[in-house]
N, C-alpha and C positions, 0 to 999 in steps of 0.2 A: 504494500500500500504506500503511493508516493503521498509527500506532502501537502497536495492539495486534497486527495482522497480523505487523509487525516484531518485537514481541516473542519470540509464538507461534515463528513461524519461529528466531530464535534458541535458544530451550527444546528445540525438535525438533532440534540440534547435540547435545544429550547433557549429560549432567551429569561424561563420566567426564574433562575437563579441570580440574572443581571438584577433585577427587580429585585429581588427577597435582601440581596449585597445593599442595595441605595437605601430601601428600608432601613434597614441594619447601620448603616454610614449614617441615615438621619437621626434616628433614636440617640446613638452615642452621643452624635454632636449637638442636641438639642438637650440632653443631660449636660454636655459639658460645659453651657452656652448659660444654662440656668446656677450651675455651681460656679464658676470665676464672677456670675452677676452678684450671687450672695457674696461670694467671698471679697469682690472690689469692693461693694458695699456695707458689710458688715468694718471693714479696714478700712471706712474713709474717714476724712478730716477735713475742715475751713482749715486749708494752706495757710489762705491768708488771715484768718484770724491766729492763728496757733503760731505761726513766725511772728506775728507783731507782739505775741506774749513772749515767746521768746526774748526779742532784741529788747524787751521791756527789763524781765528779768535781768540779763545780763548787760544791760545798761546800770541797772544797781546792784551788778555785784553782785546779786545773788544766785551765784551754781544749785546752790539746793534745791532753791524756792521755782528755777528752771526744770530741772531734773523731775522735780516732783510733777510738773504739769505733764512735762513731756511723758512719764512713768504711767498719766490718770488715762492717755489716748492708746487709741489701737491699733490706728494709722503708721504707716511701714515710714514716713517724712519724720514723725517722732521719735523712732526705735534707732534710725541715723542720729539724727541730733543728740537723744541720750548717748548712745554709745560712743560719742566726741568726748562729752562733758562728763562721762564715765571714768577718762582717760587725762581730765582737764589737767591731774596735779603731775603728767610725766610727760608733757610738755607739747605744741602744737603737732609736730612730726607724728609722735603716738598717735596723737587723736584722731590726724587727717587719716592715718593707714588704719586704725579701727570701724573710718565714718565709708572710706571705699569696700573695706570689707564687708559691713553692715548691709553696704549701697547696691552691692551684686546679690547678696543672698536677699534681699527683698525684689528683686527685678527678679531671680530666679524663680522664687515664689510666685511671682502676680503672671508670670509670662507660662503657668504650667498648664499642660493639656494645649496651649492656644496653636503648638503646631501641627498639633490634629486636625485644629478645624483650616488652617489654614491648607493644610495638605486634601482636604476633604473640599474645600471651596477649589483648587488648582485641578481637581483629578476626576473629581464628580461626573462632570459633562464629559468625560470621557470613557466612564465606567458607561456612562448610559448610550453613549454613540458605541461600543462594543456591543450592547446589546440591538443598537438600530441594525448593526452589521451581521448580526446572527437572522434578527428578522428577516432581511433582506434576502438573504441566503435561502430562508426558509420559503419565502415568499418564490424566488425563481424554482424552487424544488416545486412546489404546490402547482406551479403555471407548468411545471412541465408536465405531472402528472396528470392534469386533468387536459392537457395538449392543448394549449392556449386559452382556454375558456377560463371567464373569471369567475371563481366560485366560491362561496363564504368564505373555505376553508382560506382561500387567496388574502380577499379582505382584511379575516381577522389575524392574517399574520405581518398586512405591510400597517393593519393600525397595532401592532404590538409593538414594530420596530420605534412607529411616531414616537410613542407612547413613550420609550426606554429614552429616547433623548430630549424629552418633557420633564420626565421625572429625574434625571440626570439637571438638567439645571434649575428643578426647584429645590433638589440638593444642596445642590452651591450655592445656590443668590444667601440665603440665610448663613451659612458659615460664612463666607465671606464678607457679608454686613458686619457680622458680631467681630470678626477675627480684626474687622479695620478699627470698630469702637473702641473694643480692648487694647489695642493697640493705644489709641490717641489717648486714654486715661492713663494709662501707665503712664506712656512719656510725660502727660502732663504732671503725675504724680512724682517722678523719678526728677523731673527740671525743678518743685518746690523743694524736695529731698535734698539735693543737690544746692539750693538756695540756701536752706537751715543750715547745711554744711561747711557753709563759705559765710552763715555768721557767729556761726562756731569758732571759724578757725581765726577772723577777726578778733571776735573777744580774747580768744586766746594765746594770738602773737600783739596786741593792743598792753594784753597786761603784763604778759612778760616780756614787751621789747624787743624781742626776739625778729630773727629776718626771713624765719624759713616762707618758704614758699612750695607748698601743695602743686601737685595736678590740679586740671580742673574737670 
């Protein structure tokens, strides 16, 4: 049996496994879609109210009186900030390499699962154009058995093929929304993070005099 016989043959299995796959790619990603929404949201914070408490704080010198606010939030911009002033009394350098470190294992965390859906929005339309391509196959087997005549069985196999590259990009239009949202909250969350960090490290080369200079 040459390679195209093997093909043929595999096409004549049906397309409705394409289908049962997209299902299957939907339910995960629309679980995963709903768990990053609680979880970004359960973990957020007013950026900008919570930095002005900040610079407040350490505008009077109070590390504690900082720490402790930042300690009351749940938001991944405060657990950086804490972990600077965690490090306040061993000197700017510690703290910047504490606040980067802090800074990727919260990005790790808020970015988990998201290259599923993104893999699932890139791929989707094409799991389902495999299945148009089974149909298709099916549908020439059907026309030749019946010797050109169009007959249900014809129909209900070129509307199956439709059908497979329908349900292939209502797969992806949804992960692919969610995968750009989550995206644009993170970064936006990850640039306030990032902000708390650089007034962290102000305070902390301000009182010690100090010259070092951080990445950014």
């Amino acid at each position: 049996m040459d390679i195209q016989e093997r093909l043929t043959a595999f096409a004549m299995l049906g397309a409705g496994w394409v289908m049962w796959l997209l299902v299957l790619l939907s339910i995960v990603g629309l679980a995963i879609i709903l768990e990053r929404a609680y979880y970004l949201f359960n973990s957020r914070a007013d950026g900008q109210r919570l930095r002005e408490a900040l610079r407040k704080a350490l505008g009077d010198g109070d590390i504690e009186g900082a720490m402790k606010q930042l300690a009351g939030s749940k938001s991944f911009e405060a657990k950086v900030a804490h972990a600077g002033l965690d490090l306040a009394n061993q000197g700017a350098s510690s703290a910047d390499e504490r606040m980067a470190s802090e800074l990727i294992v919260a990005k790790g965390r808020m970015e988990r699962n998201l290259a599923f859906l993104g893999t699932v929005g890139n791929n989707a339309p094409f799991v389902g154009l495999l299945g148009t391509v089974i149909g298709v196959i099916r549908s020439f087997q059907a026309l030749d058995q019946s010797a050109g005549q169009v007959t249900s069985g014809l129909m209900t196999e070129v509307g199956e093929a439709l059908v497979a590259t329908a349900i292939g990009i209502l797969v992806a239009l949804p992960a692919v929304a969610a995968y750009n949202y989550f995206q644009r909250v993170i970064k936006g969350r990850i640039n306030d993070a990032r902000a708390m960090r650089h007034d962290v490290l102000a305070y902390l080369k301000g009182s010690s005099g100090g010259t070092y200079r951080g990445d950014s």
